[in-house]
C-alpha positions as CSV (number, residue, x, y, z in Angstrom):
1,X,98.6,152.1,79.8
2,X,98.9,155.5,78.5
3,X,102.5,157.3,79.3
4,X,102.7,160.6,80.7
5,X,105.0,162.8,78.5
6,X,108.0,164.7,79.8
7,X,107.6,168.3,80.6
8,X,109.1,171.0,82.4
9,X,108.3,171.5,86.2
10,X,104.9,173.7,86.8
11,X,103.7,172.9,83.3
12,X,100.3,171.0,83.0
13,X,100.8,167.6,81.1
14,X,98.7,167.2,77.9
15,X,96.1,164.5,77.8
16,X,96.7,161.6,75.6
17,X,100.3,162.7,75.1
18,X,102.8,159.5,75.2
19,X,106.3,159.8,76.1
20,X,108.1,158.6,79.1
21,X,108.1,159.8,83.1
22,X,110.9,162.3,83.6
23,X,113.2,162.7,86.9
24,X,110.7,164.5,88.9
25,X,107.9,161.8,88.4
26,X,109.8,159.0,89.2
27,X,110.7,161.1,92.0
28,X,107.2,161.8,92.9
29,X,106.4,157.7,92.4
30,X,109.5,157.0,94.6
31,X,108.2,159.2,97.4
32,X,104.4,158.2,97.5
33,X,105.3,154.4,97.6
34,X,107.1,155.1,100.8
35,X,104.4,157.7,102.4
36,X,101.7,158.0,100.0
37,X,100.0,159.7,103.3
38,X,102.9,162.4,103.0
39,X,101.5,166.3,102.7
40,X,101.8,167.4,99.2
41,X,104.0,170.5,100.7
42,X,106.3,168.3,102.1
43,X,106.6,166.1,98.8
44,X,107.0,169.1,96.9
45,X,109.7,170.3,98.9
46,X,111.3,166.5,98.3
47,X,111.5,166.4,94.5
48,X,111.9,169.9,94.0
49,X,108.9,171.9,93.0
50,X,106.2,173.9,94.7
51,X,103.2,172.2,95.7
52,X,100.6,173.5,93.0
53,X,103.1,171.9,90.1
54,X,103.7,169.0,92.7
55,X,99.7,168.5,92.8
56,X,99.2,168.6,89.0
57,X,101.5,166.5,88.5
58,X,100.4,163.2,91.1
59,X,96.6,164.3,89.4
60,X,98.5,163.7,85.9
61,X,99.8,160.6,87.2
62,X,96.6,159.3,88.9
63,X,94.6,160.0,85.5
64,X,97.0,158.2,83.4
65,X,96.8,155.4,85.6
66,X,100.5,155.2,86.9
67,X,99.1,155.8,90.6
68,X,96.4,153.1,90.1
69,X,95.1,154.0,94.3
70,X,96.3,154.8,98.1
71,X,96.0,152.3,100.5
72,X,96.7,150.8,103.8
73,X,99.6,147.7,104.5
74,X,97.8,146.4,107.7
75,X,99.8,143.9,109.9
76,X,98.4,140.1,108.9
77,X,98.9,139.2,112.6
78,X,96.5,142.1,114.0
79,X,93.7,140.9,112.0
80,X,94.2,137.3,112.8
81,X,95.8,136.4,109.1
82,X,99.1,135.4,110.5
83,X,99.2,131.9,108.2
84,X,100.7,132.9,104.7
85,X,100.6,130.0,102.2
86,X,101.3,130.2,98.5
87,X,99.6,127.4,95.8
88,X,101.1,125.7,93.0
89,X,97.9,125.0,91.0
90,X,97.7,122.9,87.7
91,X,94.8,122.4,85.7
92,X,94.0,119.3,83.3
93,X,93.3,121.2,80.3
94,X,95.3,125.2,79.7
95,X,92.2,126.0,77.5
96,X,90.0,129.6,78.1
97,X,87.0,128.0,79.7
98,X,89.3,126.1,82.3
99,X,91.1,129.5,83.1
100,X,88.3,131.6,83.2
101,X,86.3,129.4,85.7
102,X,89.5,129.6,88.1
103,X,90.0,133.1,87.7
104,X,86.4,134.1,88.5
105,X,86.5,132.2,91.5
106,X,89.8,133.4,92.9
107,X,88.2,137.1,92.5
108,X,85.8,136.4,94.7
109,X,87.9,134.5,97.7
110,X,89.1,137.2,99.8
111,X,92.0,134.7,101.2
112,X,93.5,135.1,98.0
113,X,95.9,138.2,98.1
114,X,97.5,137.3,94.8
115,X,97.4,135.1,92.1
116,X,99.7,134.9,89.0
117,X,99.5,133.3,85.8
118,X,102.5,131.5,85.2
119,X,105.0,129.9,82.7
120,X,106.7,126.5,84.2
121,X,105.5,123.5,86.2
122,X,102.4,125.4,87.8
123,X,99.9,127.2,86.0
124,X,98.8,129.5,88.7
125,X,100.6,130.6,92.1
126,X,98.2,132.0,94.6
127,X,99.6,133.9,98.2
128,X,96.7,133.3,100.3
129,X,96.0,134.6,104.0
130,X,94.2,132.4,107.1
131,X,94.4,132.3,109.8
132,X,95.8,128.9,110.9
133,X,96.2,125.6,109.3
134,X,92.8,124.5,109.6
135,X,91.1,127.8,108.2
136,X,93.7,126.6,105.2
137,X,92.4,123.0,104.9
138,X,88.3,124.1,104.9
139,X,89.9,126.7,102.0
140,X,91.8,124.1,100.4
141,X,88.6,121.1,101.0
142,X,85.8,123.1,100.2
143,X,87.3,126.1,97.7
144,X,89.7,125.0,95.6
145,X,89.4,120.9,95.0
146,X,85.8,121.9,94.1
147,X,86.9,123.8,91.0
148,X,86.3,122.3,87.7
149,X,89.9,121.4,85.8
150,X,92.3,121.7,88.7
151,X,94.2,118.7,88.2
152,X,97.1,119.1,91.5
153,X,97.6,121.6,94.2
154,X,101.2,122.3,95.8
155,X,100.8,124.1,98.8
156,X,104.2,125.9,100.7
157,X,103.6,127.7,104.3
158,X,106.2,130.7,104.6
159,X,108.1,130.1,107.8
160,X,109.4,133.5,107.6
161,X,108.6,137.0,105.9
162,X,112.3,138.0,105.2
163,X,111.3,140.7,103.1
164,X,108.1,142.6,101.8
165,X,107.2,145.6,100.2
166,X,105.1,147.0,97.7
167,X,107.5,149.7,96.3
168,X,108.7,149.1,92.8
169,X,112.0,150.5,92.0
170,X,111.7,153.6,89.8
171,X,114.6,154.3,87.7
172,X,115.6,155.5,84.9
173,X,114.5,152.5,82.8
174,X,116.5,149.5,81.5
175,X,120.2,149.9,82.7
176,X,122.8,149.6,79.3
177,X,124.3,145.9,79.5
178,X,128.3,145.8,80.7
């Protein structure tokens, strides 16, 4: 991912520039992953600029991919998704055809809302959305046994959303050791 370079406020970023987000930006990211449906006058009155520097710079930040979209957190219960479950999967073999054929499957599943490569016991962790226990038992039956090279699932229902959010803290960077 391309960085966007620090600059002074109301001055266009140049393209293909690397350096690292300044104050406003981060002030600007912290902003939009509260309200990303917050007028641009209103932001720009937030971190401090006027709203045609304010504009440039979330365009900057869209084009160098740093705001990768907008969207929408809609309540799982509302749209009958209330059953949150989240999959240990191992495979037989950690070689690049097994992982590829698991990977393009769990694209195309639209209960899967995440899935993760990971280091450890499990190869993959999965957060997946049904409705109740039995929409998760078809997914589990006719999905996910059926893929080639999954060698043991591990499947955990969340009781309980204590916390959840899609914000990620923007700070200065990496905080010096004490």
């Amino acid at each position: 991912m391309r960085n966007i370079v620090a600059h002074t406020a109301g001055q266009p970023m140049p393209p293909n520039a690397p350096h690292t987000l300044d104050a406003i930006d981060r002030r600007i990211l912290t902003h939009l992953q509260r309200n990303a449906r917050m007028s641009n006058a209103r932001l720009a009155e937030r971190v401090g600029l006027s709203p045609a520097p304010c504009l440039r710079r979330i365009r900057a930040l869209e084009e160098a991919g740093i705001i990768r979209d907008y969207v929408a957190l809609v309540d799982s219960r509302a749209v009958d998704r209330a059953v949150t479950v989240f999959i240990e999967i191992r495979l037989d073999l950690q070689v690049k055809d097994r992982l590829d054929i698991l990977e393009r499957a769990i694209r195309e599943w639209p209960e899967v809302l995440e899935c993760n490569l990971m280091t450890g016991d499990a190869d993959y962790l999965l957060r997946v959305a049904v409705p109740d226990v039995d929409a998760y038992e078809h997914f589990l039956r006719d999905k996910l046994t059926r893929l080639e090279g999954v060698a043991s699932i591990k499947s955990s229902f969340a009781l309980k959303q204590v916390k959840y959010t899609t914000a990620l803290p923007i700070g200065a960077g990496r905080q010096p050791a004490t």
